[in-house]
C-alpha positions as CSV (number, residue, x, y, z in Angstrom):
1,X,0.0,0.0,0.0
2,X,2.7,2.4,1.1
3,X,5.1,1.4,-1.7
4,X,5.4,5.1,-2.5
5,X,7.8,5.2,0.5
6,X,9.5,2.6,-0.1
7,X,12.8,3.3,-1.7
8,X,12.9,2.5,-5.4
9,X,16.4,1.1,-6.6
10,X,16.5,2.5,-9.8
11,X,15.5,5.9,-10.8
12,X,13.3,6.8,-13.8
13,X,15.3,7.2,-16.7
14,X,13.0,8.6,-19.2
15,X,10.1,11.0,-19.4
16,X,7.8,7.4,-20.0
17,X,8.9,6.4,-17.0
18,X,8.8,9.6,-15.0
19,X,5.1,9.9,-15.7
20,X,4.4,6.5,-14.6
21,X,6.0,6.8,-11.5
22,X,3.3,10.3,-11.3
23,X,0.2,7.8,-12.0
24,X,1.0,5.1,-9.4
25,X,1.9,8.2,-6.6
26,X,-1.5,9.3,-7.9
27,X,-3.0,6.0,-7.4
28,X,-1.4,5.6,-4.3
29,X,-3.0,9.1,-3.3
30,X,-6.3,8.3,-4.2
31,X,-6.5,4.6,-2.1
32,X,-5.1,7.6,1.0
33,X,-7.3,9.7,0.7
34,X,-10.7,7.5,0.7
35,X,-9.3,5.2,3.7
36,X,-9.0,9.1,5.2
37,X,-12.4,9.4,4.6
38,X,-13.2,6.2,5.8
39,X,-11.2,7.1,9.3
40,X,-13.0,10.4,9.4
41,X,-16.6,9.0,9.6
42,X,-15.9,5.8,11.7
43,X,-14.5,8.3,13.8
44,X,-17.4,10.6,14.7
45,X,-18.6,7.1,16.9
46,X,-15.5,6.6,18.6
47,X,-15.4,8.3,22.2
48,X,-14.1,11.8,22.0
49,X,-15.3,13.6,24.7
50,X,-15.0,13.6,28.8
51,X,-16.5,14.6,31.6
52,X,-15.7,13.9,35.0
53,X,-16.8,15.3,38.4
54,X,-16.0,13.8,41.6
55,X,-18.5,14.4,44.6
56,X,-19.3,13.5,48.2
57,X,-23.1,12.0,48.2
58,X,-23.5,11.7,51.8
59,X,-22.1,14.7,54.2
60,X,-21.8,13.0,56.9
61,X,-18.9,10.9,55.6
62,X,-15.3,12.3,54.3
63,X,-14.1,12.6,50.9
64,X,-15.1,13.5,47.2
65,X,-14.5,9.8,46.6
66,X,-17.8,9.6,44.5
67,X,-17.7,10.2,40.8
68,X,-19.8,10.2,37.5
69,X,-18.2,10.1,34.0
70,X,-19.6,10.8,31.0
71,X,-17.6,9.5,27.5
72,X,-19.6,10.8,24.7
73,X,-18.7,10.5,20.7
74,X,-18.8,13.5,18.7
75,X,-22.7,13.1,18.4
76,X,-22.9,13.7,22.1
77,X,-24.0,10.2,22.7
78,X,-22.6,7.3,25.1
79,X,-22.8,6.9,28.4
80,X,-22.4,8.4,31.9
81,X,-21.3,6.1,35.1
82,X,-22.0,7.3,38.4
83,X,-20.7,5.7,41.1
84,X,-21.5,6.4,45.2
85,X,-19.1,5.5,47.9
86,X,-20.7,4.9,50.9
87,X,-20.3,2.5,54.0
88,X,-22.0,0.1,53.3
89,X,-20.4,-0.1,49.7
90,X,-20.5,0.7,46.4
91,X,-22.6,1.0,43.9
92,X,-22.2,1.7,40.2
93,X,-25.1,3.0,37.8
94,X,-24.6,3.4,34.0
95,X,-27.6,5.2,32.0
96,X,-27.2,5.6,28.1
97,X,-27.1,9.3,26.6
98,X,-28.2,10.6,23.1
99,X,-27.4,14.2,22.2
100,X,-26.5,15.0,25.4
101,X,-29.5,13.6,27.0
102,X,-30.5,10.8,29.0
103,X,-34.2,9.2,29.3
104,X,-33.5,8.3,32.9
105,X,-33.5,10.9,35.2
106,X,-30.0,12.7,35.5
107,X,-28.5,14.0,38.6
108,X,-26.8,17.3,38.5
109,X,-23.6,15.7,39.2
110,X,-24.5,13.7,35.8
111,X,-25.7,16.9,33.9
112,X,-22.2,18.6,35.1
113,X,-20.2,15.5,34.1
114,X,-22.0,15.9,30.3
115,X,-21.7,19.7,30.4
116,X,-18.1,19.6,30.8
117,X,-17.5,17.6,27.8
118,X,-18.4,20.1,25.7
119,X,-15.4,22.1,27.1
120,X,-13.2,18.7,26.2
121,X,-12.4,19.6,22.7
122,X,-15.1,21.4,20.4
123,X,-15.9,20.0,17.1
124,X,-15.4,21.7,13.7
125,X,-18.9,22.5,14.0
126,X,-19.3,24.4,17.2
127,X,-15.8,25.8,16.8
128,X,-17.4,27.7,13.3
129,X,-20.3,28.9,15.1
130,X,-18.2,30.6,17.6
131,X,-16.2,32.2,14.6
132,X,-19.0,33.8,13.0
């Protein structure tokens, strides 16, 4: 695939072969270029963004040692994980998001967590918005 980097132990010699080097670097290009696109779409689904926020549930108890975590994709949809440390344990909740919202009922530790991946990285889309 990447033969275009590979070092070619003869050089062209004539104009013929000069221009067919040009149409396989062309080809080469090409097959780049769409697995680029490829890469580029499969990506929007991969997790992109993150939002953590660590909390104390119970006051009478010590320590933020509670914590919910969202992990979104560049649609703004995943997941958020809350999880409360108490004495008697721990216990770990998981409710799905799309678009940056949930069905289930979200604490406002959960709404933070989701509200502070937007500060993770903006995409192309917001980042335009802001520019105009």
């Amino acid at each position: 695939m990447f033969e275009i980097f590979k070092k070619e132990s003869k050089e062209p010699k004539n104009l013929k072969e000069v221009l067919s080097l040009l149409k396989k670097i062309k080809k080469d290009l090409r097959e780049v270029s769409e697995e680029l696109k490829v890469l580029k779409e499969e990506k929007k689904f991969s997790i992109q963004k993150v939002g953590m926020v660590r909390f104390n549930p119970f006051k009478e108890m010590g320590g933020d040692q509670s914590f919910s975590v969202a992990l979104l994709d560049d649609n703004y949809d995943g997941i958020v994980i809350t999880s409360f440390y108490g004495r008697e344990g721990n216990k770990v909740f998981a409710k799905p998001i799309e678009n940056g919202e949930s069905k289930y009922l979200l604490s406002n530790e959960e709404k933070e967590a989701i509200e502070k991946t937007k500060m993770t990285r903006p995409n192309k889309e917001n980042k335009n918005d802001e520019n105009k």
